[in-house]
C-alpha positions as semicolon CSV with decimal commas, in nm:
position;residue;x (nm);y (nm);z (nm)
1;X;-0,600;2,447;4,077
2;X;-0,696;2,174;3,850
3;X;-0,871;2,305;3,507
4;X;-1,169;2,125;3,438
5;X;-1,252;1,996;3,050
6;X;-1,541;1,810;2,877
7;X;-1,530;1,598;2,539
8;X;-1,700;1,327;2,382
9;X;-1,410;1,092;2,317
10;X;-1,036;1,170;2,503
11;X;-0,793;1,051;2,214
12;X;-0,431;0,986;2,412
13;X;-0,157;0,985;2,106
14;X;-0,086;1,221;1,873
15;X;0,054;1,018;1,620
16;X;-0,149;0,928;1,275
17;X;-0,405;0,681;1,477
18;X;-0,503;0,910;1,725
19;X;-0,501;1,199;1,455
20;X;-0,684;1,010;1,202
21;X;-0,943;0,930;1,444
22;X;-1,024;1,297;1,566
23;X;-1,055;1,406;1,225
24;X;-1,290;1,084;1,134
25;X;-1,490;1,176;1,452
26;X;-1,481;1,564;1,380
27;X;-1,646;1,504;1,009
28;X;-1,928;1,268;1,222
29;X;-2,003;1,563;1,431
30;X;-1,827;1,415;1,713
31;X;-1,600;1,612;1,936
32;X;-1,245;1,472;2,066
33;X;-0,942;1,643;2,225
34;X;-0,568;1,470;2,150
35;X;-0,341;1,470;2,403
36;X;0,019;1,430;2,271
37;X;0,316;1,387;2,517
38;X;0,577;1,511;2,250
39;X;0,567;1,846;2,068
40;X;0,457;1,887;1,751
41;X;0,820;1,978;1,594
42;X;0,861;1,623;1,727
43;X;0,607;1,446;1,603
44;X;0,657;1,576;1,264
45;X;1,041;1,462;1,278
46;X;1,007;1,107;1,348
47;X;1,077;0,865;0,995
48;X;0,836;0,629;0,985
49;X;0,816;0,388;0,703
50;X;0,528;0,494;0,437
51;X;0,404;0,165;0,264
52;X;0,006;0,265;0,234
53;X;-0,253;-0,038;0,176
54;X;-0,528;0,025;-0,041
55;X;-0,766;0,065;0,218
56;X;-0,514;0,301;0,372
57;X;-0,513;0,559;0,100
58;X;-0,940;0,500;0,036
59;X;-0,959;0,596;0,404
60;X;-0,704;0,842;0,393
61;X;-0,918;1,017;0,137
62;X;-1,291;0,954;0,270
63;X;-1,134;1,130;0,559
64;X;-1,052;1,451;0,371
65;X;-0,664;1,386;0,370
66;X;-0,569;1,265;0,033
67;X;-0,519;1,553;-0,226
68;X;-0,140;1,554;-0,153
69;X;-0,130;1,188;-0,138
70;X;-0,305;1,125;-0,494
71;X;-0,023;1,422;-0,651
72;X;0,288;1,310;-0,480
73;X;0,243;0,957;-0,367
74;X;0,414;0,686;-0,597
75;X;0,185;0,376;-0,665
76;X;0,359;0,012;-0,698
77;X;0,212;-0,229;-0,919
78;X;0,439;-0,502;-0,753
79;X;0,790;-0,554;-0,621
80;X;1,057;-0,739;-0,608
81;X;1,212;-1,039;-0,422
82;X;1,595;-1,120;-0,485
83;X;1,758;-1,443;-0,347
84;X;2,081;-1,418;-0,356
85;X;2,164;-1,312;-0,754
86;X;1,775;-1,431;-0,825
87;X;1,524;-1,178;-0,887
88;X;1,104;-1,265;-0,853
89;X;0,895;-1,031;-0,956
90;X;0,562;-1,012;-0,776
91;X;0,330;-0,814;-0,987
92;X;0,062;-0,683;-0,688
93;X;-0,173;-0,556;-0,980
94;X;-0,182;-0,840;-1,182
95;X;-0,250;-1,054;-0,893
96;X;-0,466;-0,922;-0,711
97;X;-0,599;-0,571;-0,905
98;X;-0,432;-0,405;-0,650
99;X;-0,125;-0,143;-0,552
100;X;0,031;-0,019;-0,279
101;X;0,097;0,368;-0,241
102;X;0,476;0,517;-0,124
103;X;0,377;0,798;0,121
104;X;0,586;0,841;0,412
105;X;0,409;0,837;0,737
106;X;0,552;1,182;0,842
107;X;0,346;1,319;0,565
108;X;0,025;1,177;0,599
109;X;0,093;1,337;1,015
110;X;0,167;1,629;0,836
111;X;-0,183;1,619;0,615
112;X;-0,369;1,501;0,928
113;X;-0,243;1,819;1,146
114;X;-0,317;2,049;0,844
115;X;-0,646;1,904;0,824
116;X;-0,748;1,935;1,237
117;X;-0,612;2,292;1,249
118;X;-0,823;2,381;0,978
119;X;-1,088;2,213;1,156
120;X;-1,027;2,355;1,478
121;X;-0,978;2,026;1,642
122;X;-0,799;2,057;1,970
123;X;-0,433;1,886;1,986
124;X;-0,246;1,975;2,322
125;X;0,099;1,878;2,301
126;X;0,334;1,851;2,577
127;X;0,045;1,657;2,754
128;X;0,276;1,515;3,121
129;X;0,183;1,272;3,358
130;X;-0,129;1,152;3,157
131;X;-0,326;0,924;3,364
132;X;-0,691;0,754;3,309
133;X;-0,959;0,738;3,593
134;X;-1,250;0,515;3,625
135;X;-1,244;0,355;3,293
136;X;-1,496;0,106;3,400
137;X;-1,782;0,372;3,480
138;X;-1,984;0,560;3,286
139;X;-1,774;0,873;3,351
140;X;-1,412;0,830;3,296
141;X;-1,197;1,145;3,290
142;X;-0,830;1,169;3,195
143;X;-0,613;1,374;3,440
144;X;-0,259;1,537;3,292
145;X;-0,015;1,852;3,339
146;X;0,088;2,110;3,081
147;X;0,293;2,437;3,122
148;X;-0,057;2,579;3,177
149;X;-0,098;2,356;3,509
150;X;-0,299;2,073;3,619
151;X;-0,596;1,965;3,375
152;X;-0,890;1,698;3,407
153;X;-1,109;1,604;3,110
154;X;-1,397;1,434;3,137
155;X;-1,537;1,213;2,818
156;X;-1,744;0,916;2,765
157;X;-1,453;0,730;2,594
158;X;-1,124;0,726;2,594
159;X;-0,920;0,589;2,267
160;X;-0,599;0,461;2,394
161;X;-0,340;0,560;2,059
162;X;-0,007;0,639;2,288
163;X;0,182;0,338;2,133
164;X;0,362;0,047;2,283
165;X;0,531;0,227;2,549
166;X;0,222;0,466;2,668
167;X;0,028;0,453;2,985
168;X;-0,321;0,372;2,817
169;X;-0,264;-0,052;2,771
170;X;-0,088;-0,052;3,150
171;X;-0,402;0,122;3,277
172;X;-0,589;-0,235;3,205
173;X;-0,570;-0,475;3,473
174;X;-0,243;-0,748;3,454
175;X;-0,534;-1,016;3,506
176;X;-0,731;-0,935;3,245
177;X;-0,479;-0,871;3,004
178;X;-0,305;-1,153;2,800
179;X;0,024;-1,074;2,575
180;X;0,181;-1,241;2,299
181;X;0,533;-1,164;2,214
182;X;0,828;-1,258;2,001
183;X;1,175;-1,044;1,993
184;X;1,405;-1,167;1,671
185;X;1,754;-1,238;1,715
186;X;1,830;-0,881;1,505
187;X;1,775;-0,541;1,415
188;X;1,722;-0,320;1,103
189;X;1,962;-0,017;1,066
190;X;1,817;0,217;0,841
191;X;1,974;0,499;0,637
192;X;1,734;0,799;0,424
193;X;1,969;0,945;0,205
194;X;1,886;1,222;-0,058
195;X;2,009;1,012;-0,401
196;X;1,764;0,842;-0,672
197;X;1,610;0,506;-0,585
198;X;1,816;0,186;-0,725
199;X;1,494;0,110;-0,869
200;X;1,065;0,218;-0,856
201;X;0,984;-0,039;-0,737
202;X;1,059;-0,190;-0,329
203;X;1,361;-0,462;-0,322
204;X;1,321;-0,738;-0,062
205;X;1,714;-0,909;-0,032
206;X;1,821;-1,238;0,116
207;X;2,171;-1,316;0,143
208;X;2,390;-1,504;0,341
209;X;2,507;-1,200;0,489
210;X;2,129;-1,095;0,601
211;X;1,849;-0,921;0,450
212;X;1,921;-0,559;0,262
213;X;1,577;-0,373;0,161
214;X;1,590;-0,093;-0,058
215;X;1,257;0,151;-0,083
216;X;1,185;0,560;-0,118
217;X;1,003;0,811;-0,041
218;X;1,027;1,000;-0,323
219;X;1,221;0,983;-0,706
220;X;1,497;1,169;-0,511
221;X;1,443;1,033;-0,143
222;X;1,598;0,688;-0,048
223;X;1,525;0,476;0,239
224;X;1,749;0,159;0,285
225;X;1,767;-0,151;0,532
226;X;2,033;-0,358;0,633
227;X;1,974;-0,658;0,896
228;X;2,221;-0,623;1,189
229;X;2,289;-0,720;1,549
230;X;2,002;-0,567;1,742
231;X;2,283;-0,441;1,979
232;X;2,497;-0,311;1,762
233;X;2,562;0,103;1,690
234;X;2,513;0,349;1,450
235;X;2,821;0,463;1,522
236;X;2,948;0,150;1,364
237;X;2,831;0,189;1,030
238;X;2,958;0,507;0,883
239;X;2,814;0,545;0,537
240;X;3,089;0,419;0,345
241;X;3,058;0,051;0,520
242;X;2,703;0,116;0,472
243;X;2,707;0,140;0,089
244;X;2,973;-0,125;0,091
245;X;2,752;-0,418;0,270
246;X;2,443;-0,280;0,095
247;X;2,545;-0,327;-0,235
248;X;2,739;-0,712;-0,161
249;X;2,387;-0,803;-0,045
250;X;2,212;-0,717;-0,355
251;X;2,252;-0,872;-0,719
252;X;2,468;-0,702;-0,930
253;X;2,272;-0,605;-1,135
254;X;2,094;-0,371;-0,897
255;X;2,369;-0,336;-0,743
256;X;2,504;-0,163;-1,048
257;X;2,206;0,106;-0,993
258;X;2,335;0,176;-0,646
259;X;2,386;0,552;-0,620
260;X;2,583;0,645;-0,297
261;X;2,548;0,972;-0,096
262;X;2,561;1,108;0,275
263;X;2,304;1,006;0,521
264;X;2,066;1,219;0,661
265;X;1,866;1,027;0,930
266;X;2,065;0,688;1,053
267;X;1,918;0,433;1,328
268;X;1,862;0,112;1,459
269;X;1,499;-0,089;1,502
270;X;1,476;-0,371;1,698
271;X;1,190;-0,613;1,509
272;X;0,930;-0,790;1,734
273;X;0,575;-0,903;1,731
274;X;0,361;-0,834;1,948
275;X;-0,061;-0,834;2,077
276;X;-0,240;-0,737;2,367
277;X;-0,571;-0,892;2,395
278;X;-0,820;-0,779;2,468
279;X;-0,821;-0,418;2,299
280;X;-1,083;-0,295;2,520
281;X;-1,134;-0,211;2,903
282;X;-1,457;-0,055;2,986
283;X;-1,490;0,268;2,773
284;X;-1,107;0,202;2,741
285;X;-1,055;0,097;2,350
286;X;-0,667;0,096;2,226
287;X;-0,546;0,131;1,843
288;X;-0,251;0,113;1,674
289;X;0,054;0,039;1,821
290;X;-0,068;0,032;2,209
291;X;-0,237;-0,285;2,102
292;X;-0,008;-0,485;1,885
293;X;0,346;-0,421;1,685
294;X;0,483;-0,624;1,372
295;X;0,829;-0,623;1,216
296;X;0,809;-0,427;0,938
297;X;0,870;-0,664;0,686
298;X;0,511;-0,658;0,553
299;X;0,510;-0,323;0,624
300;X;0,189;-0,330;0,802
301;X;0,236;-0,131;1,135
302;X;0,079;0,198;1,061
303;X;-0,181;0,016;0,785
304;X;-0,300;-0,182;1,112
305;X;-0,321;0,187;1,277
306;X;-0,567;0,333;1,031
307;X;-0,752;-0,011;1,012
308;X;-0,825;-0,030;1,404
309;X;-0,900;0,365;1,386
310;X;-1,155;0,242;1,071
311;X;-1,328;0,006;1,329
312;X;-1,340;0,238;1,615
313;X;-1,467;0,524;1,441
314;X;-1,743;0,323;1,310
315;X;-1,831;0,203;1,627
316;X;-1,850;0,558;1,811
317;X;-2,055;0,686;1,477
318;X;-2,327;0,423;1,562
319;X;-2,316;0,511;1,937
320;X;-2,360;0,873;1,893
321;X;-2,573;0,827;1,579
322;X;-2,771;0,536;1,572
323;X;-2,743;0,471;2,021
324;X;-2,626;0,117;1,860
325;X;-2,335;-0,046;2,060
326;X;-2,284;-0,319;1,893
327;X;-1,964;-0,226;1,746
328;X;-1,787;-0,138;2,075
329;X;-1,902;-0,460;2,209
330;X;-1,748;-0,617;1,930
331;X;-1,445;-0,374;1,863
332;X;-1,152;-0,619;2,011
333;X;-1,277;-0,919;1,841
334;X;-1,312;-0,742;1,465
335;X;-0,970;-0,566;1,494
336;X;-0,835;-0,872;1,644
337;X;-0,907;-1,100;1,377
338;X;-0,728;-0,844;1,153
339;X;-0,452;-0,785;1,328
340;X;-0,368;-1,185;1,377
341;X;-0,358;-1,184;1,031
342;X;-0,113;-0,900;0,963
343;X;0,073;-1,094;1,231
344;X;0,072;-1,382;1,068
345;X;0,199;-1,237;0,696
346;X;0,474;-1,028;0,882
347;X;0,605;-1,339;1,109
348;X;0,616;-1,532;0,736
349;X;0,771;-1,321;0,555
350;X;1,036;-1,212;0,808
351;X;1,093;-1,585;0,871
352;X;1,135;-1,634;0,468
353;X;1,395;-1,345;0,420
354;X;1,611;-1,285;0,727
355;X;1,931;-1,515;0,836
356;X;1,856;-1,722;1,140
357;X;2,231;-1,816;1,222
358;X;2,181;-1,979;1,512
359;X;1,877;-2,182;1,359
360;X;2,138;-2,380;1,168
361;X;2,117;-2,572;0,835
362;X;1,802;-2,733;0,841
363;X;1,604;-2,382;0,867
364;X;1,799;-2,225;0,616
365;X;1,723;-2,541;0,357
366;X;1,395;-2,445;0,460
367;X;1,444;-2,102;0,342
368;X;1,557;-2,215;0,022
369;X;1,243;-2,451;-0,004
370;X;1,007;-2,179;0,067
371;X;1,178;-1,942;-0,203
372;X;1,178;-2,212;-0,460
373;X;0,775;-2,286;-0,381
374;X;0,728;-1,898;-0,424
375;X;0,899;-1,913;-0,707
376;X;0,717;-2,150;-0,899
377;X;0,396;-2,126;-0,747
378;X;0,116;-1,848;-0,889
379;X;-0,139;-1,944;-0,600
380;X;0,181;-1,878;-0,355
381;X;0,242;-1,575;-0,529
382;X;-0,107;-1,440;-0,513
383;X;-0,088;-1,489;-0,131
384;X;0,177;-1,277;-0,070
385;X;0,070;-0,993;-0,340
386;X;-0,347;-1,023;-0,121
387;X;-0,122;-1,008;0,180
388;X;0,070;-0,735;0,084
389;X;-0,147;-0,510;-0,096
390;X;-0,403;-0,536;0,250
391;X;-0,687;-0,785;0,307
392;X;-1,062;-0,645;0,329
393;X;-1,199;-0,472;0,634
């Protein structure tokens, strides 16, 4: 027998979106239930790059969430680009008054979950078989299997947070939905390896063997990036030819800093970018990755998350509120214009960095043109710093 639920707003995706968005709802008075297809153990396990936007963190912490954040994040006043044995500084504070915040994304899930059990928000992991029902009506209702059984919750919305490969975007018509899409010709392997940083501050490398990128997560956490064949396998780079390519990519002078150790989480990311328009379907609204994906160059993939959450929650505040729907009439077009953005500053600075082999010499002189612009340009500069630190909501 199918169980029968109710709720105010059915949040599919239990990653940091659809979290952040319960507990943003839950402090508005406004229940939600998240339905998560992995378990929680897996949630929390997943690496996840932790770049945090200013807007990020001031969200982050209007939502209740940012006590661990403000003792153990690590704010960056700028960062670093090197071309080959060049090294430009881009100084984010000086430019634009801004910084970024180092937080891995597995710990602000972490803070989120802490948060909605505390709050006695309902997540149900191990949601199967999720499927959405009469999205166009005034009473949708979300239909899904656990090891209890069959369940059916009903909700006036449902917030579609179940990433790029979830059921929640391929529940909107194909004829009403229009894609955008480019795959790049490589992947990033990335290694996290318990040793010191090579430096505070993040390392953006192009070399005519490929990009290198070399971040943290903590003073004794280090996350590094090598661009590879998107087909190639881990199993290919043991962690000795890992160190070895790493450190020919960077100057030597960093490369001096390099401290090697074993790897403790090792994979391959394909890069792409990607939007769905429109971000709505009847009471159908999709955040974060369901909607749109960027390489993560600009590191903007789970900033774009919390943003779209920022607009959605807003919009179901004045529903419930203020009966004003304004904002869900106008909740594709505001994130959109956002998100085209981010799109935009990711595609650039990918194109800037990365080896393009098979573009030949022309694009690669116009790599070296773009550098040298950067380079010598403080309005160029200040671009990619407002870029990079977030632009306004």
């Amino acid at each position: 027998m199918r169980r029968m639920e109710r709720t105010r707003v059915a949040i599919v995706g239990g990653g940091p979106a659809g979290l952040l968005l319960a507990l943003i709802l839950h402090r508005a008075g406004i229940d939600s239930v998240v339905l998560e297809r992995r378990s929680r153990d897996y949630v929390l396990s997943r690496i996840r790059a932790g770049v945090l936007e200013k807007g990020t963190t001031d969200i982050l912490r209007t939502a209740g969430v940012g006590a661990r954040l403000d003792r153990e994040g690590l704010v960056h006043d700028g960062l670093d680009i090197a071309w080959r044995d060049e090294v430009l500084h881009i100084g984010l504070r000086e430019l634009t008054g801004k910084t970024v915040t180092v937080y891995g994304q597995t710990e602000v899930t972490h803070d989120l979950y802490d948060a909605l059990d505390e709050a006695g928000v309902p997540v149900i992991h191990e949601a199967e078989d999720v499927h959405l029902w009469d999205i166009t009506t005034a009473a949708p209702f979300v239909t899904f299997h656990t090891q209890d059984g069959e369940h059916s919750l009903e909700c006036d919305y449902v917030a579609g947070c179940d990433g790029f490969h979830g059921v929640c975007r391929q529940t909107i018509p194909a004829d009403l939905l229009r894609t955008f899409e480019r795959v790049y010709p490589f992947g990033w392997l990335g290694v996290l390896t318990r040793t010191p940083p090579v430096q505070n501050e993040l390392i953006y490398a192009h070399h005519a063997r490929g990009f290198a990128l070399c971040s943290l997560r903590s003073p004794q956490l280090s996350r590094y990036y090598l661009q590879c064949d998107a087909a190639d396998d881990v199993a290919n780079w043991p962690d000795e030819r890992f160190f070895d390519e790493l450190e020919a990519r960077l100057p030597p002078r960093i490369a001096a800093h390099l401290k090697r150790g074993p790897s403790i989480e090792k994979s391959i990311a394909p890069l792409r970018s990607f939007v769905a328009e429109p971000m709505c379907h009847g009471r159908l609204f999709l955040a974060g990755d369901a909607a749109h994906i960027v390489p993560p160059t600009g590191a903007k993939g789970l900033n774009l998350a919390v943003s779209d959450v920022h607009y959605l929650s807003r919009a179901l505040i004045a529903h419930y509120r203020d009966k004003d729907d304004h904002l869900l009439q106008t909740y594709s077009e505001t994130a959109l214009a956002r998100v085209w953005k981010a799109e935009r500053f990711s595609w650039w600075f990918t194109s800037m960095i990365h080896m393009f082999e098979a573009d030949g010499a022309f694009s690669q002189r116009i790599q070296e043109a773009e550098f040298d612009y950067l380079a010598g340009s403080q309005a160029a500069q200040t671009a990619l710093a407002e870029n990079y630190v977030g632009l306004p909501y």
